[in-house]
N, C-alpha and C positions, 0 to 999 in steps of 0.2 A: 171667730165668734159668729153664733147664730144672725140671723136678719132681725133688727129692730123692728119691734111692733110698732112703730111711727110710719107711717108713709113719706116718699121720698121727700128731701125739702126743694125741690127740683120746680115741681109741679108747683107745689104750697106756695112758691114767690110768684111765680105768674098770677094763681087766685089771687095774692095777696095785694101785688098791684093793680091788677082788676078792684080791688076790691077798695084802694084807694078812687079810683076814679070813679066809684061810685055803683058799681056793678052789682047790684043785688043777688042777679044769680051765680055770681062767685062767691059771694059770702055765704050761700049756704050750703054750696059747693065745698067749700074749704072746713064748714062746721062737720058736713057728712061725713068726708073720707078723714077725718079722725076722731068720729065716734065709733067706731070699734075697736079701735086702738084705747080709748076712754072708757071701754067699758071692761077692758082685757086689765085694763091697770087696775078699775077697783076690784075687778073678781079677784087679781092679785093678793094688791094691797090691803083689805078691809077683812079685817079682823074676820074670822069664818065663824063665831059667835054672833058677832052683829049680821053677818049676811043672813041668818037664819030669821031677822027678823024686820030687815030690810029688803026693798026691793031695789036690786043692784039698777033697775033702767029708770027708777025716778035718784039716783044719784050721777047715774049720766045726765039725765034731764037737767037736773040743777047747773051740774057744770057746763051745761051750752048756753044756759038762759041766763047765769052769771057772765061767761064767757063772752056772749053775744052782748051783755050789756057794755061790756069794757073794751070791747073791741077796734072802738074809737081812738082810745085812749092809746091802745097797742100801737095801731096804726099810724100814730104821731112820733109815736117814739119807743120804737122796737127794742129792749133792752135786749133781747135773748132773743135766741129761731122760736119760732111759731109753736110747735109741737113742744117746747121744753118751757114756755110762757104758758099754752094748755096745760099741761104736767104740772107747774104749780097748783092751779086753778083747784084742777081736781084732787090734788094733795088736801091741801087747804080742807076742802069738801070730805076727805076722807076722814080725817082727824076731827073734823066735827063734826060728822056722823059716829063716829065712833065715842067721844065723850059724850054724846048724848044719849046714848044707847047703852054705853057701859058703864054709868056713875056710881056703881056699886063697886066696879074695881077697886082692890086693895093697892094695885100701883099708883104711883103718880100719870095723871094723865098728860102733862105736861112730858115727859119721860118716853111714855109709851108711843113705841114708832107704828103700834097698828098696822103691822104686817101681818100678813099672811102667806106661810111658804106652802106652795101647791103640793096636797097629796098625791101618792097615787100613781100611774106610769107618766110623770109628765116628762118632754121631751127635753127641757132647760134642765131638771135635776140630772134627766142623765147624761147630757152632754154636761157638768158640773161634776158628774160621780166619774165619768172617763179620765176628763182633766188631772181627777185628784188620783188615778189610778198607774201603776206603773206601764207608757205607752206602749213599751215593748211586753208587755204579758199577753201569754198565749191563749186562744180561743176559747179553751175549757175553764181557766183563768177567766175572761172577762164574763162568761156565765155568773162570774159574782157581781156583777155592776147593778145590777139591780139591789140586792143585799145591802153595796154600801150607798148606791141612791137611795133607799129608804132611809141610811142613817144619814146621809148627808142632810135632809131635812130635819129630822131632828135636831142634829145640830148644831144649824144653821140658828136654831131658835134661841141656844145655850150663847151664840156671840154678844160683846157687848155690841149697845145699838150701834157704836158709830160701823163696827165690823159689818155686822149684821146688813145694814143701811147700803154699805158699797157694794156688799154681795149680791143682793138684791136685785138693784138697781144698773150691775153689770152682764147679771147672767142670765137674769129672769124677766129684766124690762128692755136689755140688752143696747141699753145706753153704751154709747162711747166713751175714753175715758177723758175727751176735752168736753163732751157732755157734760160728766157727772161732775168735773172740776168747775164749768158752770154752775150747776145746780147746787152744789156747795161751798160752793165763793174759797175756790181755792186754787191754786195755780196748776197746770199738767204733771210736774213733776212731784207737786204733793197728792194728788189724787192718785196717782202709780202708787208712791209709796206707802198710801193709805190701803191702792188696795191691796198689794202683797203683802202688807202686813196682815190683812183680813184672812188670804189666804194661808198663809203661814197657821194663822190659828187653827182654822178651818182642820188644816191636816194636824195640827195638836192632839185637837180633841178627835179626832178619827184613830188615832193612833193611840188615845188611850183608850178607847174601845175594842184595840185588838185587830182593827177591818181596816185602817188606812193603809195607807202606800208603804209597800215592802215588809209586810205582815207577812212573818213563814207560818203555814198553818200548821206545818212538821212541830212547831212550837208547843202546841196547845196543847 
């Protein structure tokens, strides 16, 4: 798996007990080196309609000066690592930038998981579009990864949310899977199952498009 867009949690416990003791300049230490990581998630995550009419670094802003206010609180009693107690933070903040911004939607906004899958040559689809790919296909063969990395994002869009949601947040925010079994209050071995069921789909629906894994093009 790619490197997680979190900074290591290595460092993050030193700031953090610095930051118990009272050390001011670890706490903003600890705020800085994962604001880019907070800003990689809402360019992510936040609906690519609302980004057009939001400015993605006053929703990072929000989520430090939220963050920063609760901080306290964290610091008494750490339910989760650092980075995945942030991760809510700015979920939170995503989801209600986004119902505010899109209340004309026809969905339910309660529903709506206000993702956004990256256009375009990004580096997580195509490590996503290899994966789904037969490993053993030959060089003139993987010349089509690009082809099914653009359909892999589409869809990616067609899963239901819960699919959709593990995808996500394994490939593209490149969460662990005792992460994401955090993040969604579910145990290691249901989060596995969650996500190769996600996966499974994934190649479904690639596969009735003709482009998934072990498509003979002799076929067509």
């Amino acid at each position: 798996m790619a490197k997680s867009i979190w900074p290591s949690d290595d460092h993050t416990e030193t700031l953090l007990q610095s930051a118990r003791d009272g050390d001011a300049d670890a706490v903003n230490s600890l705020f800085e080196r994962h604001r880019a990581p907070i800003r990689r998630l809402v360019e992510l995550r936040l609906d690519r309609k609302v980004q057009r009419r939001v400015d993605v670094s006053d929703v990072v802003q929000d989520v430090m000066v939220e963050a920063s206010n609760r901080l306290g609180k964290y610091l008494d009693d750490p339910a989760m690592a650092f980075h995945l107690w942030l991760r809510q933070i700015a979920w939170d903040r995503i989801i209600d930038t986004y119902r505010r911004h899109r209340v004309s939607a026809k969905r339910n906004m309660d529903r709506e998981q206000a993702m956004s899958v990256p256009r375009g040559a990004d580096h997580s689809t195509m490590e996503l579009a290899a994966q789904l790919c037969d490993p053993a296909m030959t060089p003139a063969a993987a010349a089509t990864h690009r082809e099914i990395a653009d359909q892999v994002e589409s869809v990616i869009e067609q899963l239901a949310d819960q699919d959709r949601e593990i995808i996500l947040m394994r490939h593209y925010e490149h969460l662990t899977n005792l992460e994401i079994a955090q993040v969604l209050g579910l145990s290691p071995p249901a989060a596995s199952m969650r996500y190769l069921r996600a996966v499974r789909r994934l190649r479904e629906l690639l596969d009735d498009l003709q482009i998934g894994p072990g498509h003979d093009e002799s076929e067509t």
